[in-house]
C-alpha positions in Angstrom: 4.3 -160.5 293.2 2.8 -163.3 295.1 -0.2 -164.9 296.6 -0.8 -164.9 300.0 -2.8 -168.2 299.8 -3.4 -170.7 297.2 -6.6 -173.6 297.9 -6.0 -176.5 296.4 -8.8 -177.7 293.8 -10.6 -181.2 294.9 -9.3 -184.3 293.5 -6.1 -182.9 292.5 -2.7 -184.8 292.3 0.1 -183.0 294.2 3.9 -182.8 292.7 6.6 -182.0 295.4 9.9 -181.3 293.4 13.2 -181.4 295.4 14.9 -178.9 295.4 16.7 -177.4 292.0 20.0 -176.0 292.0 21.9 -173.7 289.8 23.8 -176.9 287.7 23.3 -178.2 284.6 22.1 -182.1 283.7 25.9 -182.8 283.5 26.3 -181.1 286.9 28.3 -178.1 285.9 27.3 -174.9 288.0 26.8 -171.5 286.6 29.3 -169.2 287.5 26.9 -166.4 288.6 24.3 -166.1 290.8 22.4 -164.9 287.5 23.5 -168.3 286.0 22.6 -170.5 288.6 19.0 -168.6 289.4 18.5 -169.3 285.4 19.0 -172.8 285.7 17.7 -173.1 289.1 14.1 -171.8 287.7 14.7 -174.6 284.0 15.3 -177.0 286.3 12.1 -176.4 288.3 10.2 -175.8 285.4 11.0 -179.4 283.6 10.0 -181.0 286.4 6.8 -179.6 286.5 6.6 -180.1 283.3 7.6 -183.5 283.3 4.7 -184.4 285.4 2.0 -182.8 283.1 1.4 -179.8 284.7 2.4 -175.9 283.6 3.0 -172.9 285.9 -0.7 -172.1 286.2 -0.9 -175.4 288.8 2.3 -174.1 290.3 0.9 -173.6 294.3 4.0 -172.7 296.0 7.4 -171.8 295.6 10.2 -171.8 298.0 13.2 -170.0 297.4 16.5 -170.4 299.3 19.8 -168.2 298.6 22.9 -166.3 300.3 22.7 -163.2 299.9 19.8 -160.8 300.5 20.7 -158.5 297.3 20.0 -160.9 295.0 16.7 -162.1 295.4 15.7 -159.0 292.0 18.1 -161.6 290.1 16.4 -164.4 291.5 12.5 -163.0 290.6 13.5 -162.7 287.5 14.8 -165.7 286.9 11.2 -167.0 288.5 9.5 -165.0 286.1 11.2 -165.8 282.8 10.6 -169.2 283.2 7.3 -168.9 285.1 5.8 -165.8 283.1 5.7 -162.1 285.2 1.4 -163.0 286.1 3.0 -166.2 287.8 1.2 -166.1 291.6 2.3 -169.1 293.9 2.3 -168.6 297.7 5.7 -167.8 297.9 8.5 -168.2 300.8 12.1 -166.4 300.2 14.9 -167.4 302.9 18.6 -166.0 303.0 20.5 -168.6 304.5 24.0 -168.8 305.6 24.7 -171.9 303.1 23.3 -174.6 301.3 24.3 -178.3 300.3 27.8 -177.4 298.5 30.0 -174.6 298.8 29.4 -174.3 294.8 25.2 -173.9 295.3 24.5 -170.2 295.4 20.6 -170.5 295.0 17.7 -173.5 295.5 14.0 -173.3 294.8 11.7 -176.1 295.2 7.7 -175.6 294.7 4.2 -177.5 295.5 1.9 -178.0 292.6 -1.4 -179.3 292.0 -3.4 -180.2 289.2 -7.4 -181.8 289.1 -7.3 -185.3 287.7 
């Protein structure tokens, strides 16, 4: 469930969010991958918020984790904060680690919004 593209609307702002991890604002990480795909996907989603902007300006989402089985736990994560008709251009990578041992997932996204 994904767009292939995504054009960008003229005279739109951009937001770039670093990338969200799986840890609370006091930096606790969840235990799960479950738990850290959940606040992976808050995290994301007050930042976009933060900047004005809702999932329907939402361009592209990049999604980085270990293990290939869980990306099902990881969609749906996307989707309860995002909502299941949430379409960004969308990029998945298994990777053999991230930043800390403790990081089991990372997403990050591109959004737009006209001024």
């Amino acid at each position: 469930r994904y767009a292939q593209g995504k054009l960008v609307p003229p005279n739109a702002e951009y937001l770039i969010t670093a990338g969200q991890v799986g840890a609370d604002a006091g930096g606790n990480y969840g235990a799960t991958i479950e738990e850290q795909a959940d606040l992976a996907f808050k995290n994301l989603y007050a930042v976009v918020k933060a900047a004005g902007m809702g999932p329907e300006n939402v361009l592209k989402v990049t999604m980085f984790y270990l293990e290939r089985e869980h990306i099902g736990i990881i969609i749906a994560a996307r989707d309860k904060y995002f909502g299941e008709g949430f379409r960004p251009a969308s990029t998945a990578l298994v990777v053999k680690s991230l930043a800390g041992p403790q990081i089991l997932v990372e997403v990050e996204a591109i959004a737009a919004k006209v001024r």
